[in-house]
Every structure is written in structure tokens, then in C-alpha cells.
TORLUMGU-104613 format. One record per residue (C-alpha): x, z, y. Coordinates in nm, 3 decimals. Layout:
N
    east      up   north
       X       Z       Y
...
end
This chain:
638
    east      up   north
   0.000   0.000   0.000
   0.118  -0.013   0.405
   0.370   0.188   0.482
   0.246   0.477   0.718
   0.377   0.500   1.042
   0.574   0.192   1.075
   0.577  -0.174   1.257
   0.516  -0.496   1.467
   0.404  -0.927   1.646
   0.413  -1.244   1.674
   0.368  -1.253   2.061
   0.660  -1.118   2.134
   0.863  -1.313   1.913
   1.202  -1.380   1.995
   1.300  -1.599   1.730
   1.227  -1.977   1.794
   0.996  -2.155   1.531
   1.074  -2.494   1.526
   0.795  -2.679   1.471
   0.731  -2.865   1.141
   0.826  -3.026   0.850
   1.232  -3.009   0.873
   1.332  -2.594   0.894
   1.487  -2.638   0.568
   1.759  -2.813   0.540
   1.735  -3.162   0.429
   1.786  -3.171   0.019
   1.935  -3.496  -0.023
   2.151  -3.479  -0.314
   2.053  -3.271  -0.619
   2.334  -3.036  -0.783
   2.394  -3.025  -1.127
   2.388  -2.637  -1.292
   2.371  -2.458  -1.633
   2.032  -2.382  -1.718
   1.997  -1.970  -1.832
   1.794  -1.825  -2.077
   1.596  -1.522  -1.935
   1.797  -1.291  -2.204
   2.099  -1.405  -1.928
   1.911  -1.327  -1.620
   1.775  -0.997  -1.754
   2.136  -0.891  -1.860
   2.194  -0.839  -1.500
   2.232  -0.436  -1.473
   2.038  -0.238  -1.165
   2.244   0.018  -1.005
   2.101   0.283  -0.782
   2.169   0.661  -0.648
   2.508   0.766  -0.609
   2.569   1.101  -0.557
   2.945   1.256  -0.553
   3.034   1.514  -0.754
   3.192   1.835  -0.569
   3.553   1.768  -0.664
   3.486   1.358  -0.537
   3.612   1.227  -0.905
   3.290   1.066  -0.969
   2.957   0.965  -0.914
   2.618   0.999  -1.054
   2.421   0.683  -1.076
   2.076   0.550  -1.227
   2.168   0.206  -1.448
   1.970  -0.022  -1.675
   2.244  -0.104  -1.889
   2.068   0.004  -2.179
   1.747  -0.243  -2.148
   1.610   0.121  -1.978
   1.706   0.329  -1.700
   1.927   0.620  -1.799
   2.193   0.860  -1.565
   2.578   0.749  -1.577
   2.879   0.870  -1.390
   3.168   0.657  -1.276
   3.502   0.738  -1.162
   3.551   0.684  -0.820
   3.919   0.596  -0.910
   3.763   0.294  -1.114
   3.671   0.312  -1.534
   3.396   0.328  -1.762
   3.091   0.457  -1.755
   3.019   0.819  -1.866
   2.626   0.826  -2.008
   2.456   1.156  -1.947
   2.097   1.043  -2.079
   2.030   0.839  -2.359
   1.684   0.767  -2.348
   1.519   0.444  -2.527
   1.124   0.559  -2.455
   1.102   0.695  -2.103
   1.320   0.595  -1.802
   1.534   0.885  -1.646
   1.620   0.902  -1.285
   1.919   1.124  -1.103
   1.841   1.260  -0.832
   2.204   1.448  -0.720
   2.463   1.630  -0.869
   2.443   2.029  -0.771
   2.690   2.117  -0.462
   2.915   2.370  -0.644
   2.932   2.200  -1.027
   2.895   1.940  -1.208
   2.499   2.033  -1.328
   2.262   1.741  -1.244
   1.885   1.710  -1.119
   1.703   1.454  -1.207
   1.310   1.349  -1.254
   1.130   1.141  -1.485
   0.756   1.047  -1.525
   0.571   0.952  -1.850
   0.606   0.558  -1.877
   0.502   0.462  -1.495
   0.228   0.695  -1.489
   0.414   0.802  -1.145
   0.377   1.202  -1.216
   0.711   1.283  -1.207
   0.867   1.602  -1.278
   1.242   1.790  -1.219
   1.451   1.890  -1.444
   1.857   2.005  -1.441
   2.085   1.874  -1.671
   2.303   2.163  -1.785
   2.694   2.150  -1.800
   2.651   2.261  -2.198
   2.391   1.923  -2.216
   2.041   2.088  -2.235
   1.797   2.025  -1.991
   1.570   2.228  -1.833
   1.255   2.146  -1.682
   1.198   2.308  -1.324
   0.826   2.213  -1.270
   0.618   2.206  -1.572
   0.274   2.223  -1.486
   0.099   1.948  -1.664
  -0.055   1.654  -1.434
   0.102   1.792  -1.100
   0.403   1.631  -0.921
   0.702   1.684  -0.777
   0.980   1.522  -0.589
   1.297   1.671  -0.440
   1.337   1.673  -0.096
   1.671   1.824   0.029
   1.970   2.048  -0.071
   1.943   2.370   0.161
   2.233   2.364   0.432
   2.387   2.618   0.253
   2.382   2.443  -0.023
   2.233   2.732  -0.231
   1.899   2.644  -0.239
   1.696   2.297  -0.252
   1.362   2.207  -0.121
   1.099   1.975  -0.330
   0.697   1.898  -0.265
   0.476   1.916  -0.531
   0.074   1.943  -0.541
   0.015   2.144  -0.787
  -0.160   2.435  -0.611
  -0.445   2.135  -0.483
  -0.392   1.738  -0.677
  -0.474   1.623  -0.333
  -0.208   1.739  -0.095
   0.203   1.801  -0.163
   0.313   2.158  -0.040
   0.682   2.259   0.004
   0.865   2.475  -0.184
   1.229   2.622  -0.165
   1.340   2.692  -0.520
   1.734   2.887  -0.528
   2.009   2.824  -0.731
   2.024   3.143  -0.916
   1.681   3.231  -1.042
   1.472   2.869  -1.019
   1.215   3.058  -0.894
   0.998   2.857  -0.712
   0.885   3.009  -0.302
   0.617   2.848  -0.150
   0.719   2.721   0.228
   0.418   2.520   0.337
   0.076   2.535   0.195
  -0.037   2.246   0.287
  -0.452   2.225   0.336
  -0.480   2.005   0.606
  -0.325   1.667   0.457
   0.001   1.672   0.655
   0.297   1.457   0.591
   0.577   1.669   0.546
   0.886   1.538   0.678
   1.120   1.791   0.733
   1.260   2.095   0.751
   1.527   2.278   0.998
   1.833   2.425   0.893
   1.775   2.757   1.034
   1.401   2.717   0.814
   1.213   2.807   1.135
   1.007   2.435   1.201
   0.906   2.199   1.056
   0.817   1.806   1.137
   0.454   1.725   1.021
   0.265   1.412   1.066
  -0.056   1.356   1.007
  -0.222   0.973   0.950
  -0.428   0.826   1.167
  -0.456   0.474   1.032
  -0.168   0.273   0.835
   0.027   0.234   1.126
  -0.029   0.524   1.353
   0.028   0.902   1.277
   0.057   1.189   1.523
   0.404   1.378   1.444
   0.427   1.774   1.521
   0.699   2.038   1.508
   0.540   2.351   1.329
   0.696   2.700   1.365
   0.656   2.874   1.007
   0.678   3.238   1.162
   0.381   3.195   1.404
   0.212   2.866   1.275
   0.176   2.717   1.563
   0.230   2.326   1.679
   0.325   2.182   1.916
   0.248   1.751   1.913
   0.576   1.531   1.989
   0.394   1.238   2.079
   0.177   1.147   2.408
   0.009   0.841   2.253
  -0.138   0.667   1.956
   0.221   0.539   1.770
   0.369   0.499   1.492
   0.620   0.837   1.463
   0.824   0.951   1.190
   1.040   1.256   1.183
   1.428   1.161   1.064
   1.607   1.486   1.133
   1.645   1.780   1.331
   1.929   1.877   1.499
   2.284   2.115   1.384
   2.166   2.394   1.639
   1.758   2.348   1.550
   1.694   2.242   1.902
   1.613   1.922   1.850
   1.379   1.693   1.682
   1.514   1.333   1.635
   1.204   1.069   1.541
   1.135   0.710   1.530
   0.835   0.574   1.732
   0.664   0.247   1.835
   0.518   0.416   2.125
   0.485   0.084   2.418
   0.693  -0.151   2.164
   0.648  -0.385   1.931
   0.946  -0.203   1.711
   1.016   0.135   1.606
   1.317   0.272   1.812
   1.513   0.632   1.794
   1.384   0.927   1.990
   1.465   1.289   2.043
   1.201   1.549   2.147
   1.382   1.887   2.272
   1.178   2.212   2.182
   1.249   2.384   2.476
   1.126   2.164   2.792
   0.931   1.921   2.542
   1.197   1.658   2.679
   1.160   1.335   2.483
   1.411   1.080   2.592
   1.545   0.726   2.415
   1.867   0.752   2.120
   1.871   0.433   2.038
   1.659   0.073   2.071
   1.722  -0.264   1.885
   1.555  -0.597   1.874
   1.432  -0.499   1.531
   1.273  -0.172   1.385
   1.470   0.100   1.323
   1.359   0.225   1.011
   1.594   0.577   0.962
   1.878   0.753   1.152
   2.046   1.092   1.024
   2.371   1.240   1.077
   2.577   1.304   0.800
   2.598   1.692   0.730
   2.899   1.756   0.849
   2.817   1.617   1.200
   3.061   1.308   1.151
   2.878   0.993   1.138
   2.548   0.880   1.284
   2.432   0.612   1.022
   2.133   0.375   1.108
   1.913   0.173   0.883
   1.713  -0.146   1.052
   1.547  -0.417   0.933
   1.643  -0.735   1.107
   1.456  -1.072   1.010
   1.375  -0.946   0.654
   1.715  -0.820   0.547
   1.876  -0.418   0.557
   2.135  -0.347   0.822
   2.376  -0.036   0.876
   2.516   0.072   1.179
   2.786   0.370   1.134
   2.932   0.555   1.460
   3.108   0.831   1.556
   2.860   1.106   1.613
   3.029   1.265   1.898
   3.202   0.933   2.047
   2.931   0.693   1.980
   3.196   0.449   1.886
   3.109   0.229   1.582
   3.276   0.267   1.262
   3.454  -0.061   1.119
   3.287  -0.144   0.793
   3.412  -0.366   0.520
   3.309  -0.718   0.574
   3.119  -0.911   0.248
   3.078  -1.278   0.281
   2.721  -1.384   0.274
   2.609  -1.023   0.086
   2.551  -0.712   0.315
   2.607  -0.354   0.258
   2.175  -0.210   0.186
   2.296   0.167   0.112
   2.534   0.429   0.213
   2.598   0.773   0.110
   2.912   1.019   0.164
   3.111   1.264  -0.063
   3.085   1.617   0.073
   3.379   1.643   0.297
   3.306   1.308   0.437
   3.607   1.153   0.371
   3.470   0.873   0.100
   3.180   0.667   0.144
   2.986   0.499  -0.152
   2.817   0.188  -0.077
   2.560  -0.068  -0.241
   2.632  -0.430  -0.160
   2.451  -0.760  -0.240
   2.253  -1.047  -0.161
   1.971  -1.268  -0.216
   2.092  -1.434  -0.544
   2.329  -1.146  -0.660
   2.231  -0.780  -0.733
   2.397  -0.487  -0.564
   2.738  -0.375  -0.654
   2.855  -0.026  -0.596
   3.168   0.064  -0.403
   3.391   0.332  -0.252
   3.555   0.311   0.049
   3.856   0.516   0.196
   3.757   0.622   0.551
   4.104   0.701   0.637
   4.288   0.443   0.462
   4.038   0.176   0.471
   4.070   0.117   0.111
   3.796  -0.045  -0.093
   3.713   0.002  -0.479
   3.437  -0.169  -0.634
   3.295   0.033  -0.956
   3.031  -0.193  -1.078
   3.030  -0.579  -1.147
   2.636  -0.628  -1.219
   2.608  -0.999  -1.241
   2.635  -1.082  -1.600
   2.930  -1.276  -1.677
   2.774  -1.543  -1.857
   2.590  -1.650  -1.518
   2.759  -1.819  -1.287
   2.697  -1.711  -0.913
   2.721  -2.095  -0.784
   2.492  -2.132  -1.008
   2.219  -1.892  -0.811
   2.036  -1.998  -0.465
   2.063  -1.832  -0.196
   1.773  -1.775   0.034
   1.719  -1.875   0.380
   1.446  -1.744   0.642
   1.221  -2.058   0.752
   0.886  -1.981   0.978
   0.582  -2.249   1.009
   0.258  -2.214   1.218
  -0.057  -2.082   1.024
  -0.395  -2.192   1.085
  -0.429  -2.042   1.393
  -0.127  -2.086   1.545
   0.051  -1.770   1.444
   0.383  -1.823   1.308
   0.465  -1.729   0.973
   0.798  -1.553   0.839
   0.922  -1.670   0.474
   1.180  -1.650   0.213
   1.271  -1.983   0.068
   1.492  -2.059  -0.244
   1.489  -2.408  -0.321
   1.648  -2.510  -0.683
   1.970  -2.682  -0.662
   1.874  -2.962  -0.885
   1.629  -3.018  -0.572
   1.645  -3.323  -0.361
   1.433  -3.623  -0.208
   1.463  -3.827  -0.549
   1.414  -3.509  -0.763
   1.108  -3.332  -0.635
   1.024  -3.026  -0.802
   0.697  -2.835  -0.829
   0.751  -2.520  -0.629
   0.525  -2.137  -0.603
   0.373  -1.973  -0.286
   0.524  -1.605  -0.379
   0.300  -1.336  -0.185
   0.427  -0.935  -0.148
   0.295  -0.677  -0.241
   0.102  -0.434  -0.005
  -0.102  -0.490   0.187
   0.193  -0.395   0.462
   0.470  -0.528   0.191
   0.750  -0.752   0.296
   0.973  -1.028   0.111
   1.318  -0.978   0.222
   1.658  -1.131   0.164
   1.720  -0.967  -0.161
   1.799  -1.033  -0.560
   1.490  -1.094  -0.763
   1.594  -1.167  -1.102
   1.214  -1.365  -1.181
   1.268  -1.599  -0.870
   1.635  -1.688  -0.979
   1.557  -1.745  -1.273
   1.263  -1.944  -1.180
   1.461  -2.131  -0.876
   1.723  -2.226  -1.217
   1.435  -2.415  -1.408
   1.342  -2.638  -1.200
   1.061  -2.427  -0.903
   1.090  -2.375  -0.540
   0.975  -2.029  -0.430
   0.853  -1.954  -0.084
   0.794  -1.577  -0.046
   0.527  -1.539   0.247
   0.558  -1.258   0.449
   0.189  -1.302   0.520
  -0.010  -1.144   0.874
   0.021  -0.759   0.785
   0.365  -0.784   0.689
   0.592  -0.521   0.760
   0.941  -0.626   0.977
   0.773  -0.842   1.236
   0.601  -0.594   1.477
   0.302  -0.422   1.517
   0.064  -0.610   1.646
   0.182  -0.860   1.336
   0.113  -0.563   1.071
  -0.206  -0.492   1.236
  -0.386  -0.894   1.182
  -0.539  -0.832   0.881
  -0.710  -0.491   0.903
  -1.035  -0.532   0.777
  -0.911  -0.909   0.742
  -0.809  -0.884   0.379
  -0.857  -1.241   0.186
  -0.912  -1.435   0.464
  -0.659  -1.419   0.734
  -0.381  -1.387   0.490
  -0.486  -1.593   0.258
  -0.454  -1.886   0.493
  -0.113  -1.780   0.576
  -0.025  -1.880   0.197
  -0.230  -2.186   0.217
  -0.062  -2.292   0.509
   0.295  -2.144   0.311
   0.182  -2.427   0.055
   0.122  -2.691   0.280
   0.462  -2.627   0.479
   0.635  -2.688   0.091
   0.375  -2.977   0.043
   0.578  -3.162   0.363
   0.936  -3.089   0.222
   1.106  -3.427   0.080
   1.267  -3.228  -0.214
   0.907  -3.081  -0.326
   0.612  -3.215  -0.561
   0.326  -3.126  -0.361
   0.104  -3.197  -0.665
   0.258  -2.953  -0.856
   0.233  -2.583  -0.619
   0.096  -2.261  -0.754
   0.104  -1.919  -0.598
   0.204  -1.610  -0.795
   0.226  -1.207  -0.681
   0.214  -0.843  -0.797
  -0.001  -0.607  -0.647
  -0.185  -0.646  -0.356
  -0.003  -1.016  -0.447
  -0.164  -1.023  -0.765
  -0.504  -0.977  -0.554
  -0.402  -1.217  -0.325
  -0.331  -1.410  -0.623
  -0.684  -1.402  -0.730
  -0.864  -1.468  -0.381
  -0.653  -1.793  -0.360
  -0.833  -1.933  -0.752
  -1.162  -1.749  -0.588
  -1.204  -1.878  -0.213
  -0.954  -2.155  -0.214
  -0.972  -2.305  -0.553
  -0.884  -2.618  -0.481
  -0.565  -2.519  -0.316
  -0.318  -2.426  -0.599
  -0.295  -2.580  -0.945
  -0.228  -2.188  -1.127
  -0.212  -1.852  -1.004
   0.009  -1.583  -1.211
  -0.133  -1.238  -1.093
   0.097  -0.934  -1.196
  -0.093  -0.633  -1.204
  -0.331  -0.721  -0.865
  -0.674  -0.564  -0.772
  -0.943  -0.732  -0.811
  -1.222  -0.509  -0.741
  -1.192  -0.308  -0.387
  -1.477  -0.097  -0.427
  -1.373   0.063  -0.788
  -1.015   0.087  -0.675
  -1.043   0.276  -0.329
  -1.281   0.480  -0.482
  -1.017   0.564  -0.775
  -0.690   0.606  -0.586
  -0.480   0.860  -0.701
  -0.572   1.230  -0.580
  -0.248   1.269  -0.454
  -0.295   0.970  -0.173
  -0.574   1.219  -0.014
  -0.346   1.282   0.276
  -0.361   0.887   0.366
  -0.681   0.796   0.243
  -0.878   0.804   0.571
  -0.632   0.553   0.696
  -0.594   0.336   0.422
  -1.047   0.314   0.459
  -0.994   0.221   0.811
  -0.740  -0.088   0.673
  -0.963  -0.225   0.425
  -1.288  -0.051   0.409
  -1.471   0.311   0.292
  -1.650   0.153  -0.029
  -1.869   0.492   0.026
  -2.024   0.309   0.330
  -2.169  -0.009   0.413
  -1.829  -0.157   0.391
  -1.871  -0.199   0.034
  -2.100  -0.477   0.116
  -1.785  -0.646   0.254
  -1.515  -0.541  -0.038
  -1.757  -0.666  -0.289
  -1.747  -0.983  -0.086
  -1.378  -1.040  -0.096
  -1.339  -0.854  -0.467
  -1.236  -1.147  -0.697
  -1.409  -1.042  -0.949
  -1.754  -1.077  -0.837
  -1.690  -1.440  -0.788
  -1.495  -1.523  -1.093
  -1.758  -1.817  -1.103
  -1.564  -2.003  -0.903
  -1.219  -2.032  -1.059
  -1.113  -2.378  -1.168
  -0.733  -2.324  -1.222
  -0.504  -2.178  -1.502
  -0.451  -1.810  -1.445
  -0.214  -1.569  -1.627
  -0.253  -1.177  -1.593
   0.018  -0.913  -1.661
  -0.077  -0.528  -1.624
   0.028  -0.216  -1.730
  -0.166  -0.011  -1.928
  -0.060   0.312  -1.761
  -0.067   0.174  -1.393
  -0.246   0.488  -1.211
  -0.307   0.228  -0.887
  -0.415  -0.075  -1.014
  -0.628   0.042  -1.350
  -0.621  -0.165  -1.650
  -1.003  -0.248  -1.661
  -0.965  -0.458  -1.276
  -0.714  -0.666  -1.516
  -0.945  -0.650  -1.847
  -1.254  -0.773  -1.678
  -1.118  -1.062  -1.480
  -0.991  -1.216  -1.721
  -1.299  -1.169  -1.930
  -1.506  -1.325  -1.617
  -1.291  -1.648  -1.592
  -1.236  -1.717  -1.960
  -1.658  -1.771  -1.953
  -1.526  -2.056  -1.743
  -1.357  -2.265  -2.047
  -1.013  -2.185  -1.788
  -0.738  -2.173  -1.935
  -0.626  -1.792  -1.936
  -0.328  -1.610  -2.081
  -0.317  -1.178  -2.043
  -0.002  -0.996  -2.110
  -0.050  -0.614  -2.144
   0.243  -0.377  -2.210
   0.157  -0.066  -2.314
   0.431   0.113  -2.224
   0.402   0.009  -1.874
   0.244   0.115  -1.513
   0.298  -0.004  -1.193
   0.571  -0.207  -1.220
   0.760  -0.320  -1.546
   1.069  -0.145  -1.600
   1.174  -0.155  -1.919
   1.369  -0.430  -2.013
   1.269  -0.561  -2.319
   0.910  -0.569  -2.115
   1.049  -0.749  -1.798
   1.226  -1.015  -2.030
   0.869  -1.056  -2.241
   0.667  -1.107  -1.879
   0.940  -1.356  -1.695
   0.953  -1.561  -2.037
   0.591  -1.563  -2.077
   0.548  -1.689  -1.687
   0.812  -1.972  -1.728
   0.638  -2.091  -2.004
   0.317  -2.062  -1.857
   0.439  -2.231  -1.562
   0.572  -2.526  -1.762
   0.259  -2.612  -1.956
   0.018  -2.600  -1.689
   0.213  -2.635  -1.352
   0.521  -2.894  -1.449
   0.272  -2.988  -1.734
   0.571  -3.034  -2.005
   0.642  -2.851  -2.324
   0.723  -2.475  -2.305
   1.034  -2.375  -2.230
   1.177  -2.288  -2.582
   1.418  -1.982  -2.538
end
């Protein structure tokens, strides 16, 4: 769903659209390159976390090596892996190593039912879990400043609402911080533990932040006006709240609000939003995260000096993550690109040496063989200009069209951005040009942009992928007989609306795990979304009210009727946001059709495939999907 308090426009823009059918550039000459099997592209490993251990010798990482995520450590000297979890069932995910030793925390769910629970890893190898309570979850939210303590939410006092809790390092005895009744947003906590930043949602853009004090309860509001705000830190001496707002912008920008004259003043603007800002906990670095035209960006400067800190340069990949050992002397980062997954690294502050740790490309796949996206923008319907990700084969040109795939976000309030996706590369290498649309309601484009299709859903946006596949329809190097349109999510619905109100538009639709009935699914969200679920009704619609006239309206499944094209369906059976039946029943309503219909159900799965015997199973099952009914040839045979 939208991201609270975040984004964006289109009248504003400062980025030039040039107008028509040549923003890609000209395909000419097609390139000859080794065609992979999807056991290849799978065998890619996903890298994440990174925590250091006290003593700096290693780090503590989440990896898919093993077809499912398990905890590792690496030595930050270089080596092999060290596997703490061996898990073939249920995916395990570190969260950090503990300050003092080498015990872990981590958390772990029940196949993608997304109730997660914390447990330690012990130095002797057993593991203890620290919240047990069935059906209630929990997620860590910060080591203590001390560092002998650590703070996680959890709702299991009320399903509906996360409270905090401080939990030390000697008993694991949970203390209630913040009971939580009024469907706050907690964001943070001081070091001194006397405030803490609240926000409270007022649609899916706009929330109202506050600074609580614990002792007397009382708030006091940080914003003057309807924005989006989000707490990022408070300061060393607990004086100061820093925050990001769109308050009179299009983008969200750095703020500080000072508790003691209620003096808010400007940290730190760009042309693009700021999305985080924290300084590391030593009071070294400042590090900034924005999003600039669909791809991550870091900033690092001196805290005190404001002078920016040299980074290593990584031609035509960017550094997405950072993260420091405890003395602040190493930095681990994540670098990659559009058509190669992130490696992990360690850099030498001092010395300015460089390690990478991780090669995650498999070595049977050649990187020239992989396309590299480019941002293109066209003009929609109504004149609003469209944002998009497009990967055009290789073996593309003028004399060797190919058939090519409207790719839609999920969301609504999603974004397609300059990163590896394993199903479009390995798409792109047989033979289909992707466009990923970042759709009106996109996040990364300003606010007025995010806001175009409240209350707009399936009809707004869906012409922003129609027009998506009439931009590819124009390009020399594309069949524009052959164009379908594929997503997951709030794409998969998306998905479904195009075969339902356009269905003359695309020749198949592949919808991964989408809703297609609005009224069952906002009246079945999970309880633990209570805090936002005012503002997500205000987005879409209260099916409680007469708006459920409207959601029935745009709810493919009602109007199943009407689809004409090959569809495929994958779900998970134990996706808690998209339920199984919205999958079950449409593809029961359009096989009464004599459609063509394939359904792919994984068991083992919920919102979101991760295993990766699963992932292979799906991506295989699209291609040859794709190629029977889109290129209209024989399946792929793997």
C-alpha cells in the first residue's frame, strides 16, 4: 500500500519530456547474447543487513544462497561464509549482532504470513525466542544508547495498534514504554528516554508528527500545516527533533524542530525527496538517503564540518545502503545496479581502502549479457507526463522487433526504480521489452503526482499503462502486436482492470498475487494496519459506506464477463493482504469465458515469493506462458 507520510508532481517538473516516439535510443543493430535458463538467473544470491560484530572481524548478513534466506557472517578481511541458520522450511532474518558479543537477534515469520517474532541466537547455538505470544508481532526498533537495552513494537496487548517496549540485556524482561490506544505511529525515541516522536495519519500522504513527554504525557504538535512529516532522529543532547516534511513543496526536505522555543528551521533541501537523515551514533557522519529520478542516493558529511565525505566511485552501479562498525572507523556498503544485484563491501575511512565480500552475480551469466535500464517519460492521456523504466532486449532492433510487457508497481503509492529484478532480466534475455510504469500515484515524483489517483483507482492509472503501451507500440525495435502488461499487487489488480475495462488493449495479462475485489479486501486488512486504515479509506474508498457502490465498480471481479485475453494468476496461499479466495474466484469467473487461464498457487508462500525453488517455478511458468500466447511459439523448454 502508499507509503504514509511521503511525496510529490508533475507541474513542477524539472525534468524535460521530450515529446514522442524517439526517448529511447534508436535500436538499430541487434546484439547477439547467450540465452539463460531461469535455474541461471535464480542462482543469483540476495544479500542484505550487515551488522558488525563488536571486535569489527565480521559481519552478519541475511543471504539466499541456500534457495532460502538464512543468517551468514563474513570476514571483513575477505573469506567464506560462516552459516549461523540452516533453515530449508522457513526463511530467517538477522536483525544485528548484540553490542558487547557475538549473540545475534534475529526474526522470522511463519512462511510470509508477516507475524514475525524475535529471537537471540546464543553463542553456545540455541535460540531463544523473546516474544512468544501466538498471533502478535514484533519488530525491533533500536539498540538503547547505552547499548544495554533494545527497544521493539509489538501489538500484542491490542492486534490493532504496536506499543513500545524496552526489553534489557540481562533479564529479557519485557517493560512497556508506550501503550499505544490512540493509533500513533511510533517513530522514535530519545536517548535520555524522556520524548518521543509520534505521528498520527491523516490520509496516505499527510500525518501530523508530535513530540510526547513520557513523564507528563503531554504533546506538543511539530507541524503548522497539513504535510507529509516523519520523525528521523532526535538529537545527542535530546533538544532536538530532526524530521522530514513536504510542508509548501512538492518534495520532502530535512527539518529540525527545537523543544524549547518550538523553533523549526530548514537542515537540508534537494531537488528530490529526502527520504531519511540520521547521524551515526557516535556524532561523526550525517548520512542522507534521497530518491532522485527513481534510483537511491547517499550523501555522507562531516557532522560537525558539513563537508562531504569522498565515497568510492562504481561505474554505472551506485552505492543503495550504508551502515558503520561501532567505532566508526569501517563502513559496509551495498552496491549495484539495474541489471546486477547488490554486492557488499567494506571500506577503510582512514585509508580509503575498499574490500568487496560478496560477488552475487552468478558466474555462469555474463553481465554484458544483462540490460541496463534507462528512465524515458511520455505524455498520458491527459497530458501528464509519465515516468518509466525501460529495458529493451539486446537482440532488439528495427529489423528484429520483439513483443515487449507494460510492467506496473505495486502499491497503490509503489515505484519502479533503477534496480535488479531477476524476472525482468531474465525476461529482457528471451526475447521481451519491459517498460515499468511508474503510473499517477507513484511515489518519487512529488506530491501532487502521488495524490492523482485518490479515489481514481482503475481509471486514471490505468490509462497511464495504456498510454505506457502505446509509447512501446511507436518504438522501431518493438512488435506492437505482440504487448501484454504484467504486475504484483496492487499491479496484479491493475493487471486485471486492464483484461476488465480495456480488453482490447493488451494481448495477456500475468497478475501476481493482485486484488481483485476492493470491498472484501479493505474490509479484511490485517488488524495490525488499524493505525492507517482511516487513511488508506480516504485513498480508495470505506466499503462500509456508499463507496462500496464505487469499489464494486472498479473490482475486477464483478466484471470478469468481459475478459477476452489469456490471463495467468500466481498467489500465495498464506498472503495475509491479498487472500487467496480474490485469486481463486477470478480465475474461476474468467475460465466460464472459454479464456485461456493458467493459476499457480504455492503453498508455502504469502505476499511475495521468497523461496527459491518457488520464485524459479513462477518466472519459468510466466516465460512459458508468455511464449505460447504472447510471442505465440512453442514453450520455452528449460
Amino acid at each position: 500500500m502508499k507509503k504514509l507520510s511521503l511525496l510529490f508532481v508533475l507541474s513542477l517538473f524539472f525534468i524535460s519530456c521530450e515529446d514522442d516516439k524517439k526517448q529511447a535510443d534508436d535500436k538499430d543493430i541487434a546484439k547477439n547474447v547467450k540465452e539463460y535458463s531461469i535455474e541461471q538467473i535464480m542462482d543469483n544470491e540476495r544479500v542484505f543487513g550487515g551488522s558488525f560484530s563488536s571486535d569489527k572481524s565480521k559481519l552478519l548478513i541475511t543471504s539466499n544462497r541456500s534457495g532460502i534466506y538464512n543468517m551468514y557472517t563474513v570476514p571483513t578481511k575477505g573469506g567464506d561464509y560462516t552459516p549461523i541458520t540452516e533453515s530449508d522450511s522457513t526463511s530467517i532474518y538477522s536483525v544485528s549482532f548484540f553490542p558487547e558479543d557475538d549473540r545475534i537477534l534475529y526474526r522470522m515469520d511463519n512462511n510470509g504470513d508477516e507475524i514475525f517474532h524475535l529471537y537471540i541466537k546464543n553463542i553456545d547455538g540455541t535460540s531463544t525466542e523473546l516474544t512468544p505470544k501466538k498471533g502478535a508481532r514484533a519488530s525491533f526498533y533500536k539498540w538503547a544508547k547505552n547499548k544495554k537495552s533494545f527497544y521493539y513494537q509489538s501489538n500484542e496487548r491490542d492486534s490493532r495498534y504496536m506499543d513500545l517496549y524496552e526489553i534489557d540485556l540481562k533479564t529479557f524482561t519485557p517493560k512497556l514504554i508506550y501503550k499505544n490506544e490512540k493509533g500513533y505511529n511510533i517513530e522514535n525515541i530519545s536517548d535520555d528516554k524522556n520524548y518521543l516522536a509520534l505521528s498520527k495519519s491523516i490520509n496516505t500522504n499527510d500525518s501530523d508528527l508530535f513530540v510526547y513527554t513520557i513523564a507528563t504525557k503531554k504533546f506538543a504538535k511539530v507541524n503548522t500545516q497539513q504535510s507529509a512529516n516523519s520523525a528521523e532522529e532526535f538529537s545527542s543532547d535530546n533538544s532536538v527533533l530532526y524530521y522530514t516534511t513536504d510542508a509548501n513543496a512538492e518534495f520532502s526536505y530535512l527539518m529540525k524542530y527545537n523543544f524549547a522555543d518550538e523553533k523549526r528551521e530548514i537542515v537540508l533541501k534537494k531537488s528530490w525527496d529526502i527520504n531519511g537523515s540520521y547521524v551515526t551514533d557516535n556524532g561523526t557522519y550525517r548520512v542522507t538517503y534521497s530518491n532522485e529520478d527513481a534510483k537511491n542516493a547517499i550523501e555522507i558529511t562531516n557532522a560537525s564540518t558539513g563537508e562531504k565525505i569522498d565515497l568510492p566511485d562504481f561505474k554505472d552501479q551506485s552505492i543503495t545502503n550504508v551502515g558503520f562498525s561501532r567505532d566508526e572507523t569501517k563502513m559496509r556498503l551495498y552496491v549495484g545496479g539495474s541489471n546486477t544485484p547488490s554486492d557488499l563491501y567494506v571500506y577503510d575511512l582512514a585509508s580509503k581502502d575498499l574490500l568487496k565480500l560478496t560477488s552475487t552475480l552468478n558466474k555462469t551469466v555474463e553481465l554484458s549479457d544483462l540490460v541496463t535500464a534507462k528512465v524515458i517519460r511520455y505524455k498520458s492521456f491527459d497530458g501528464t507526463v509519465i515516468p518509466a523504466i525501460y529495458y529493451v532486449p539486446h537482440q532488439a532492433s528495427a529489423t528484429e522487433k520483439v513483443p515487449a510487457l507494460v510492467w506496473v508497481h505495486g502499491g497503490p503509492g509503489g515505484q519502479s526504480t533503477q534496480s535488479f529484478n531477476p524476472l525482468i532480466q531474465y525476461l529482457t534475455n528471451h526475447g521481451y521489452a519491459v517498460l515499468a510504469v511508474n503510473n499517477r500515484g507513484s511515489s518519487g515524483y512529488g506530491k501532487t503526482f502521488y495524490k492523482m489517483d485518490d479515489l481514481n483507482h482503475g481509471e486514471g492509472d490505468l490509462q497511464d499503462c495504456v498510454e505506457g503501451k502505446n509509447w512501446l507500440a511507436s518504438q522501431d525495435e518493438i512488435d506492437g502486436d505482440k504487448i501484454g502488461i504484467i504486475g504484483g499487487s496492487y499491479g496484479g489488480y491493475m493487471t486485471m482492470a486492464a483484461l476488465t475495462y480495456a480488453p482490447e488493449e493488451f494481448d495477456v495479462g500475468v497478475n501476481i498475487f493482485g486484488v481483485t475485489n476492493w470491498v472484501r479486501t479493505l474490509k479484511n486488512i490485517p488488524p495490525w494496519w488499524e493505525s492507517f486504515k482511516d487513511a488508506l479509506y480516504l485513498e480508495l474508498g470505506n466499503p462500509h459506506t456508499v463507496d462500496s457502490v464505487r469499489l464494486k465498480r472498479i473490482s475486477p471481479l464483478f466484471h470478469t464477463d468481459k475478459v477476452t485475453k489469456p490471463l495467468m494468476v500466481l498467489q500465495g496461499a498464506k498472503d495475509p493482504r491479498v487472500l487467496q479466495i480474490e485469486s481463486d474466484e477470478i480465475v474461476a469467473g474468467v475460465k466460464k469465458n472459454g479464456v485461456p487461464v493458467e493459476y499457480v498457487l504455492f503453498e508455502d508462500e504469502g505476499h511475495g515469493f521468497v523461496k527459491k525453488e518457488n520464485q524459479i517455478e513462477a518466472n519459468s511458468r510466466i516465460l512459458k506462458f508468455l511464449d505460447m500466447y504472447l510471442k505465440k511459439e512453442e514453450p520455452f523448454k528449460n
